[in-house]
TIRO-2110 file (N, C-alpha, C; in Angstrom, 1 decimal):
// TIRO-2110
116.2, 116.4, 147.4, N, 1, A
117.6, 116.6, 147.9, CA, 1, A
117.8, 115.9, 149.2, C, 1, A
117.0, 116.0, 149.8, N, 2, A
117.0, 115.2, 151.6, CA, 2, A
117.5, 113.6, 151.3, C, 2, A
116.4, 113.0, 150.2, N, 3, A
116.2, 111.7, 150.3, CA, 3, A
117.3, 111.2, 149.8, C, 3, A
118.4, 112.0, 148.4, N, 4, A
119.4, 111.8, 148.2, CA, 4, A
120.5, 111.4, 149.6, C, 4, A
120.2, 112.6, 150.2, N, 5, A
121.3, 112.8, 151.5, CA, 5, A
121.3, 112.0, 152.2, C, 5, A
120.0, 110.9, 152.4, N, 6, A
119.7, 110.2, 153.3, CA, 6, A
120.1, 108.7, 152.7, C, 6, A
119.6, 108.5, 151.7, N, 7, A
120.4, 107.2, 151.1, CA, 7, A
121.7, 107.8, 151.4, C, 7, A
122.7, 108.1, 150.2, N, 8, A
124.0, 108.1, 150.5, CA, 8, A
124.2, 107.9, 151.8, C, 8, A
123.6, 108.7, 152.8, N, 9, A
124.6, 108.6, 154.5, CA, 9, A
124.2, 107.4, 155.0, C, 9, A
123.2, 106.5, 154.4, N, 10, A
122.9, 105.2, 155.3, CA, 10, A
123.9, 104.4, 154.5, C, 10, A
124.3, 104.7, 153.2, N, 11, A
125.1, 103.9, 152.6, CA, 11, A
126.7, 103.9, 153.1, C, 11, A
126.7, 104.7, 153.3, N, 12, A
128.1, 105.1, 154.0, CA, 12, A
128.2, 104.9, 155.4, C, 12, A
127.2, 104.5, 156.3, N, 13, A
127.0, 104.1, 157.9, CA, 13, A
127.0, 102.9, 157.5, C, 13, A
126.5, 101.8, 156.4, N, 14, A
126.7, 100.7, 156.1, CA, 14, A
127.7, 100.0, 156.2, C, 14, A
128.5, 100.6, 155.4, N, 15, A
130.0, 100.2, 154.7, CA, 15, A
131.3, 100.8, 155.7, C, 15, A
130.7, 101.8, 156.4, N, 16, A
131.2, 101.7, 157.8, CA, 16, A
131.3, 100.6, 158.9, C, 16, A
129.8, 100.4, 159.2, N, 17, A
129.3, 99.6, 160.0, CA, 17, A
130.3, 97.8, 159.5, C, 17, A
130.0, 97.4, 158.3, N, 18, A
130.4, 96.3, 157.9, CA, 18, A
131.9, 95.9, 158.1, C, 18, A
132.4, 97.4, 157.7, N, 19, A
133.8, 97.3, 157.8, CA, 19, A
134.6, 97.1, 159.5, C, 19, A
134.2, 98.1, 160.2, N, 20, A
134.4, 97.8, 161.7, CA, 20, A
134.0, 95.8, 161.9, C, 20, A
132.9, 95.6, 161.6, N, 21, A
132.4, 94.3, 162.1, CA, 21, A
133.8, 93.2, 161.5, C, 21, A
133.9, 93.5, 160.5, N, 22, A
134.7, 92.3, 160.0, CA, 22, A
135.9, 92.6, 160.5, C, 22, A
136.6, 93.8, 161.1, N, 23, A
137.9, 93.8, 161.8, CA, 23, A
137.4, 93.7, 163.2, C, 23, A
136.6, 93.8, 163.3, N, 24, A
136.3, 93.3, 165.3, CA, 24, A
135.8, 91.7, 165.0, C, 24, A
135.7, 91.3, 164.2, N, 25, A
135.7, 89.7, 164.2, CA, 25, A
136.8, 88.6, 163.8, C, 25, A
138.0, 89.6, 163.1, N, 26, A
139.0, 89.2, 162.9, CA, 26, A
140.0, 88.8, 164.3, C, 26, A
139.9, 90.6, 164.7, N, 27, A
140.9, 90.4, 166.0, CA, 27, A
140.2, 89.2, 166.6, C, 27, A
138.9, 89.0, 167.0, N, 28, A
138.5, 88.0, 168.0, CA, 28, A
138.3, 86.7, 167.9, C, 28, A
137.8, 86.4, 166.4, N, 29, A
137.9, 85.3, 166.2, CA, 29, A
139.7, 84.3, 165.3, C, 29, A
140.3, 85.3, 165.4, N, 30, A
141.7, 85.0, 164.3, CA, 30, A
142.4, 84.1, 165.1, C, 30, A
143.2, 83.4, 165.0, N, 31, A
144.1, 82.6, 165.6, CA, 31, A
145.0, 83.4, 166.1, C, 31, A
145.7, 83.1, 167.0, N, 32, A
147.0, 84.1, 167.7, CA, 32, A
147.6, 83.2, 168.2, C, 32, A
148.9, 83.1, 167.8, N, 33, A
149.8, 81.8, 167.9, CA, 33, A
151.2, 82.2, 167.6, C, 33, A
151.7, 83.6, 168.3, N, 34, A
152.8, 84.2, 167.7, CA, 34, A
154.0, 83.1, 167.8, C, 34, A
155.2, 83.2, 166.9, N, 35, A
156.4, 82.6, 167.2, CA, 35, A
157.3, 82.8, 166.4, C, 35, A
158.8, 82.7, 166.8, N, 36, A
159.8, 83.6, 166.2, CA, 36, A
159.7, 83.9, 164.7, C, 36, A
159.3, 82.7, 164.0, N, 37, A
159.2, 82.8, 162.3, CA, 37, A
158.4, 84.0, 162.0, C, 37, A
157.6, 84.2, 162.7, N, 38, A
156.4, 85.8, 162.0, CA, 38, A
156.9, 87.0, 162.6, C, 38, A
157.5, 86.4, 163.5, N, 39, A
158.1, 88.2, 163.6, CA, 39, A
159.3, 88.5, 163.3, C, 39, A
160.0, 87.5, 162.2, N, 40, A
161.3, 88.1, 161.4, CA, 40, A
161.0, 89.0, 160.3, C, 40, A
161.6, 89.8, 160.2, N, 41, A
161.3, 90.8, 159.0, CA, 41, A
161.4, 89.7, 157.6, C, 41, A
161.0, 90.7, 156.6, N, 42, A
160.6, 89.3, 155.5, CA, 42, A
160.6, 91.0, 154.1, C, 42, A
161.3, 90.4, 152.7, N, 43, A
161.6, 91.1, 152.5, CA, 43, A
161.8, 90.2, 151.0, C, 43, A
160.7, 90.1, 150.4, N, 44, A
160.8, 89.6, 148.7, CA, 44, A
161.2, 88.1, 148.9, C, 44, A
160.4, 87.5, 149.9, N, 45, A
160.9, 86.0, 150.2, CA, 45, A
162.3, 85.7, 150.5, C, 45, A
163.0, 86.6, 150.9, N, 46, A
164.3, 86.2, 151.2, CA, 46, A
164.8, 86.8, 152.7, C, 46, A
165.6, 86.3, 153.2, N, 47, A
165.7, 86.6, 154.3, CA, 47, A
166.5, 88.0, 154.3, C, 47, A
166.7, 89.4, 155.1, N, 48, A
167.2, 90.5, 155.1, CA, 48, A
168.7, 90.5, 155.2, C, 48, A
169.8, 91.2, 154.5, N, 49, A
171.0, 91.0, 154.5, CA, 49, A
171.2, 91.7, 155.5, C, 49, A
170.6, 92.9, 155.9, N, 50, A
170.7, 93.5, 157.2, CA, 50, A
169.2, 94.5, 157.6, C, 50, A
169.4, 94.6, 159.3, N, 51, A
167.8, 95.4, 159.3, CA, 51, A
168.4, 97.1, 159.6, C, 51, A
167.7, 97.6, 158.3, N, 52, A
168.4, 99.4, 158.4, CA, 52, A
168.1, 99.6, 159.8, C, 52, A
168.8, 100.5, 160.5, N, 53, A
168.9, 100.8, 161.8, CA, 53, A
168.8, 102.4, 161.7, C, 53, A
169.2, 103.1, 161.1, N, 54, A
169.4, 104.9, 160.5, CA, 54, A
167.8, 105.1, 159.8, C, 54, A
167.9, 106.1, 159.5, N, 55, A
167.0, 106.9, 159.1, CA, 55, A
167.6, 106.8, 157.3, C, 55, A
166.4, 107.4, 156.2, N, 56, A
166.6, 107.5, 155.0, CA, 56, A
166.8, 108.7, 154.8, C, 56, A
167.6, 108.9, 153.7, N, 57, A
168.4, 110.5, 153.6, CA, 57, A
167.0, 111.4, 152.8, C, 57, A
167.3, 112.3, 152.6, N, 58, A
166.3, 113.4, 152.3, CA, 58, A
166.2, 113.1, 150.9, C, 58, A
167.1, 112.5, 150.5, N, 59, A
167.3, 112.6, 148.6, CA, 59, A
166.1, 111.7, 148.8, C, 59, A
165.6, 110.7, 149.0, N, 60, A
164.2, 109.7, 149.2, CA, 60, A
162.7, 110.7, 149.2, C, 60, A
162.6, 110.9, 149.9, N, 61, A
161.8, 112.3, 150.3, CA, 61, A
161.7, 113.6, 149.0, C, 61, A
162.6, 114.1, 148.8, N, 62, A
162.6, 115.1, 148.1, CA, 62, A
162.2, 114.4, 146.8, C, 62, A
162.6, 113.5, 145.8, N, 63, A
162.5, 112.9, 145.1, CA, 63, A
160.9, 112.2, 145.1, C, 63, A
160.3, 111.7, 146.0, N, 64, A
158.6, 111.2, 146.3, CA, 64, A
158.0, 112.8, 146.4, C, 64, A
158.5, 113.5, 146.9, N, 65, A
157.6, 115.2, 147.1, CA, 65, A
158.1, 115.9, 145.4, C, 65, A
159.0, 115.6, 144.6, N, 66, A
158.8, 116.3, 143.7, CA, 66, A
157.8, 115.2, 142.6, C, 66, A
157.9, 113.7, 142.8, N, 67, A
157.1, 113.1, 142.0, CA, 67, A
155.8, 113.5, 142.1, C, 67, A
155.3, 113.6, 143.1, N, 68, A
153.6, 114.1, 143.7, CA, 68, A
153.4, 115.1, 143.4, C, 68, A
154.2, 116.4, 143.3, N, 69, A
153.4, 117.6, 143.0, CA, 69, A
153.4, 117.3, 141.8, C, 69, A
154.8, 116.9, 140.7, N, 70, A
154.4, 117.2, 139.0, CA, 70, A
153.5, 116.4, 138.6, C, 70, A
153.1, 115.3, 139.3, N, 71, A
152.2, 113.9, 139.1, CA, 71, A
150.7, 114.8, 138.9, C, 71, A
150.3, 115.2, 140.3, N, 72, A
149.4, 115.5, 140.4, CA, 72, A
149.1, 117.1, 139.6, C, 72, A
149.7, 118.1, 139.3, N, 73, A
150.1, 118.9, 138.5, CA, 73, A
149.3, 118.6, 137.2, C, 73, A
150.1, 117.9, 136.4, N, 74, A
149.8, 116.9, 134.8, CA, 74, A
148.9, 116.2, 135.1, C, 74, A
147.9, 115.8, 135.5, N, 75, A
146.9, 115.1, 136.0, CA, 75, A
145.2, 116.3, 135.1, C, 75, A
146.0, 117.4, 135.1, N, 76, A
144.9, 118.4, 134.5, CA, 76, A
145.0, 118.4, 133.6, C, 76, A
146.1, 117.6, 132.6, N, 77, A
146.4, 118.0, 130.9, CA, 77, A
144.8, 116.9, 130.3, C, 77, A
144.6, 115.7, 131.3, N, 78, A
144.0, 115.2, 130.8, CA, 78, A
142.3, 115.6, 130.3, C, 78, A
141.3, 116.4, 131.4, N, 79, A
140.6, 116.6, 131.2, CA, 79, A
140.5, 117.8, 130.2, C, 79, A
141.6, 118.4, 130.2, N, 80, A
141.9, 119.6, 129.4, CA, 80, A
141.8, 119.1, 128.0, C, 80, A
142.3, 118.6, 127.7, N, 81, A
142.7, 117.9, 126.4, CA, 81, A
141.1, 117.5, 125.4, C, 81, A
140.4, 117.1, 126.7, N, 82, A
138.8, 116.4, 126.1, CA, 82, A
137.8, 117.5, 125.9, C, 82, A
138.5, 118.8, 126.5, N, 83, A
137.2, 119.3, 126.3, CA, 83, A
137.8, 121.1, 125.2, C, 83, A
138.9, 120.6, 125.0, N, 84, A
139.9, 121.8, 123.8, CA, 84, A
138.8, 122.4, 123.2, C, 84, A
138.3, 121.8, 122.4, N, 85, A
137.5, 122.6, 121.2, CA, 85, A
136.5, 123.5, 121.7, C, 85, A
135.8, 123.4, 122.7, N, 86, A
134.8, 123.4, 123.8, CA, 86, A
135.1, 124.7, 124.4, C, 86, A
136.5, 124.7, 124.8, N, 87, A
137.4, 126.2, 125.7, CA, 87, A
137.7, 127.0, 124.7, C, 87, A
138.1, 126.4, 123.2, N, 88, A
138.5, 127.7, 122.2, CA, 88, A
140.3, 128.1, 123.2, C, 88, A
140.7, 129.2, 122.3, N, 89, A
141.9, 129.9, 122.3, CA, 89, A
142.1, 130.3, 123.7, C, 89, A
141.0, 130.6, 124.8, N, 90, A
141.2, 131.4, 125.5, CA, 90, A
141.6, 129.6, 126.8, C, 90, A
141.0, 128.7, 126.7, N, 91, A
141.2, 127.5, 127.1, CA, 91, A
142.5, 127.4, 126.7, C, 91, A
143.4, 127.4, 125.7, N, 92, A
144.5, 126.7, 125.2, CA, 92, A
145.3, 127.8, 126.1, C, 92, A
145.4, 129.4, 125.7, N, 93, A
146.3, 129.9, 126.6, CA, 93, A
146.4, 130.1, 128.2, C, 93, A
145.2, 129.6, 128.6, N, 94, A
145.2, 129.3, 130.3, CA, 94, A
146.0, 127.9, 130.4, C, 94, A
145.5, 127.3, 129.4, N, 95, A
146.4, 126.1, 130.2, CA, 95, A
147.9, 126.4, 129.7, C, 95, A
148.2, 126.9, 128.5, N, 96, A
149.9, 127.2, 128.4, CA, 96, A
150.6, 127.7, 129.8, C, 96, A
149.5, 128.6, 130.3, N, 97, A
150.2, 129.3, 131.1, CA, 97, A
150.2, 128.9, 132.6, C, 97, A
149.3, 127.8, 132.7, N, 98, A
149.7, 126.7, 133.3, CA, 98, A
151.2, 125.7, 133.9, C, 98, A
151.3, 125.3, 131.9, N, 99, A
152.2, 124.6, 132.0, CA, 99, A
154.0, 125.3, 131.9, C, 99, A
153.4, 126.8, 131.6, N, 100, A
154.5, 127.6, 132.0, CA, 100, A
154.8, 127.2, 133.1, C, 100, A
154.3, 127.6, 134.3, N, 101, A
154.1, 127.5, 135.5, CA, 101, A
154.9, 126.1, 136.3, C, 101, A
154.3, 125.5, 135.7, N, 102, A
154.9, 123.6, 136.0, CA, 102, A
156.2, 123.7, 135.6, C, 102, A
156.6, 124.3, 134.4, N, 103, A
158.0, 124.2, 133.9, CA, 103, A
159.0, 125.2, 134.4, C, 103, A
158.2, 126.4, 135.2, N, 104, A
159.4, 127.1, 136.1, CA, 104, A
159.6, 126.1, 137.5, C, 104, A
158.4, 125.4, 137.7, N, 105, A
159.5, 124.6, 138.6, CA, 105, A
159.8, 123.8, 138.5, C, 105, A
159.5, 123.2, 137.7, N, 106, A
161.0, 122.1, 137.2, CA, 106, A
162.2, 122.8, 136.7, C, 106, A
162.1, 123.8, 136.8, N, 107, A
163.4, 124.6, 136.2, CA, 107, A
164.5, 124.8, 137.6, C, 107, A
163.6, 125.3, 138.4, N, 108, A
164.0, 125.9, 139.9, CA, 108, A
164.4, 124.4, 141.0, C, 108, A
163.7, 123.9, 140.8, N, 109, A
163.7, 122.6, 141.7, CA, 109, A
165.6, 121.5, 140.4, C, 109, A
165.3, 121.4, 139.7, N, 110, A
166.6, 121.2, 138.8, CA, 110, A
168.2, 122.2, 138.9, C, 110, A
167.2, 123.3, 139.3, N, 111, A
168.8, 124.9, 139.3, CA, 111, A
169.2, 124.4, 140.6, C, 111, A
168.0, 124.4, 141.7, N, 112, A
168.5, 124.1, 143.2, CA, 112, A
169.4, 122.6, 143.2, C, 112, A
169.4, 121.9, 141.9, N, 113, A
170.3, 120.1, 142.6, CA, 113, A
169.3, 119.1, 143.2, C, 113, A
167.7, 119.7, 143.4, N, 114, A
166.8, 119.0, 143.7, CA, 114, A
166.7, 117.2, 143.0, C, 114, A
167.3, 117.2, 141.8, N, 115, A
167.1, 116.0, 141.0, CA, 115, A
168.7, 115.2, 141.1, C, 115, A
169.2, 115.7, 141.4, N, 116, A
170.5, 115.0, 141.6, CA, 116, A
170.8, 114.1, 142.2, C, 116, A
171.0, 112.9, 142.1, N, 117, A
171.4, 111.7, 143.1, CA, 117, A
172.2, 111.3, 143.7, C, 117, A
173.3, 111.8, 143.1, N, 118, A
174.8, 111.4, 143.4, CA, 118, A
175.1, 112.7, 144.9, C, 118, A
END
């Protein structure tokens, strides 16, 4: 068990180690030659029609926070799925009641106007 622990952590001090080295040889050996052209905003190769100056509305936000929970939510149907036969009945109704669960709040988050964009 040790010798496990001990590889893995030298392997990960490694990949540490490597990683630091090549960004401390970047900053120092990189060219630095700043001028107006690199520090204009850049935006799909084209130049910007304007630079937002405000803040993004909440509908941005709410909309990425409800994608991430149901994302990661459904992300269980998968392993579930491979091992069905394996769990029997009592597997099938944990996870129903699961996806009960998921579907009251997509029900509640939809009642509240949560998905609305307009």
């Amino acid at each position: 068990m040790q010798v496990e622990l001990l590889g893995m952590s030298l392997v990960f001090v490694a990949a540490a180690g490597i990683a630091g080295l090549l960004i401390w040889l970047t900053s120092v050996l990189g060219p630095k030659k700043p001028n107006p052209t690199k520090d204009m905003p850049f935006e799909c190769g084209e130049a910007p029609f304007s630079i937002l100056q405000g803040r993004f509305t909440v509908k941005f936000y709410v909309a990425a926070m409800l994608f991430v929970i149901f994302d990661a939510e459904l992300v269980f149907l998968f392993p579930w799925a491979t091992v069905l036969e394996k769990l029997g009945w009592f597997g099938f109704f944990e996870m129903m009641a699961f996806l009960l669960m998921v579907v009251a709040g997509y029900a509640y988050a939809w009642r509240k106007g949560a998905l609305q964009w307009a």
